[in-house]
C-alpha positions in Angstrom: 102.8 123.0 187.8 105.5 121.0 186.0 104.7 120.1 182.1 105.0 115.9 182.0 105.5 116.7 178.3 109.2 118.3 178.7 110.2 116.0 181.3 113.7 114.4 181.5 114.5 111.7 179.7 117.2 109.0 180.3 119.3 108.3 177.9 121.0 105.6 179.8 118.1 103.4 181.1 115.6 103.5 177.8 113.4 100.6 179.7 112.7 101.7 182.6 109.6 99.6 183.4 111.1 96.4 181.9 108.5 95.8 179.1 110.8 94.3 176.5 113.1 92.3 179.4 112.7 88.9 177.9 110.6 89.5 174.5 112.9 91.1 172.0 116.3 90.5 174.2 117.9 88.5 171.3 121.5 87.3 171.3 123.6 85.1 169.1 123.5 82.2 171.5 119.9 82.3 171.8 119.5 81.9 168.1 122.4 79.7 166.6 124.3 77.1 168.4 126.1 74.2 167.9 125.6 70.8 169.8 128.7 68.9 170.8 130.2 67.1 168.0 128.9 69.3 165.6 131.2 72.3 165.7 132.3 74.7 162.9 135.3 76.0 162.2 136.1 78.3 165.1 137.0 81.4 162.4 133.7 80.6 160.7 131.6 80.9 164.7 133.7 84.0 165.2 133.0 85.5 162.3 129.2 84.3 162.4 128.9 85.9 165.9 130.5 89.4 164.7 128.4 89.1 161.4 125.3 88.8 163.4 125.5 91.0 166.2 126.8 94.0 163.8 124.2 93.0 161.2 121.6 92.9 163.9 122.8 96.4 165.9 122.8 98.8 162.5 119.6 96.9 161.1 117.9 97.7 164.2 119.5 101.8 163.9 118.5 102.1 160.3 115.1 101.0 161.0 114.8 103.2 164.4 115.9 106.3 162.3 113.6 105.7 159.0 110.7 104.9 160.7 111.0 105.5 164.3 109.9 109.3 164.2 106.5 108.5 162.2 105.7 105.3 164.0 106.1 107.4 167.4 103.9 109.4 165.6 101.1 107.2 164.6 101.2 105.4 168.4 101.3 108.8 169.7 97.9 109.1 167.4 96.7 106.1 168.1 96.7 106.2 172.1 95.7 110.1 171.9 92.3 108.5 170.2 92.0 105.2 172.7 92.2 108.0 175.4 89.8 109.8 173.9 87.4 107.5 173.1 87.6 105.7 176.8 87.7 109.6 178.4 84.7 111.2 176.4 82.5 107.9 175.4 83.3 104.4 177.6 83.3 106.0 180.8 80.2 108.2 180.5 78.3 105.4 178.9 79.3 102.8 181.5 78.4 105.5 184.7 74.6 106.0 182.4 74.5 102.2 182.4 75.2 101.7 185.8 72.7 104.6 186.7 69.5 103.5 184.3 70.5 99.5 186.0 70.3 100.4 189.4 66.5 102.0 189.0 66.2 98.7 186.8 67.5 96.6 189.9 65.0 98.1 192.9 62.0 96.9 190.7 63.6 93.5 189.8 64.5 92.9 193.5 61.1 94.6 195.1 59.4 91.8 191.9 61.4 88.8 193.5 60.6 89.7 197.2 57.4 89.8 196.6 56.3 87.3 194.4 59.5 84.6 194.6 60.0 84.8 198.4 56.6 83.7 199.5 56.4 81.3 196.7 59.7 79.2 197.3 59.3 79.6 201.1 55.9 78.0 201.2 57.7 74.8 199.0 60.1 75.0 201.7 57.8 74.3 204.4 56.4 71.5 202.1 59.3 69.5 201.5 60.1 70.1 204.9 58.4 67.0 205.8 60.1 64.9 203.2 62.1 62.2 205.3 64.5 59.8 203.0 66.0 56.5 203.9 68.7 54.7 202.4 69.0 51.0 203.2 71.5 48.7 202.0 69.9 44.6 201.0 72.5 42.7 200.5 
């Protein structure tokens, strides 16, 4: 029995299942740019591309290595409890639900077959007779 909790992790590929393809896949050119006619100096974009890629790359490591450990932690906590919660009390309430409804729904169905079936099948064969005629006076 292999333990999924010491499995091997890639180092490489760290979004394997593409959740954060286009939501936080932010470059410079999708932020700042300049419309024809309106250039900068081409030092100043240089040094504005460098300045915000570098800015953005060790704000995003600081961050990840304050605060990444006890936010894993507190997700980790937080899903543990949703899967508990949905394991020990949605489940097993839904299954008594559908259990109680379906006794519920042979005496509701027995209660329309035997009082609604006769009732709307003897309109039926009243307005059966009903003939309508459209005509057109000009």
């Amino acid at each position: 029995v292999k333990d999924i909790h010491f499995k091997e992790i890639d180092l490489v590929n760290r979004d394997p299942k593409n959740i954060n393809e286009d939501i936080v896949k932010v470059d410079f050119e999708d932020v700042i740019a300049e419309p024809v006619g309106t250039y900068s100096f081409d030092g100043v974009w240089k040094v504005s591309y460098t300045t915000f890629t570098v800015s953005k790359y060790w704000c995003y490591r600081l961050l990840s290595t304050l605060l990444g450990v006890p936010l894993a932690l507190l997700w980790g906590f937080l899903f543990a409890c949703i899967s508990f919660c949905h394991i020990w009390a949605v489940v097993p309430c839904i299954k008594s639900y559908l259990i109680e409804i379906q006794c519920i729904s042979h005496i509701y169905s027995l209660c329309i077959r035997t009082f609604c079936n006769p009732l709307f099948a003897a309109l039926g064969q009243i307005c059966s007779n009903i003939k309508v005629m459209l005509r057109k006076e000009v």
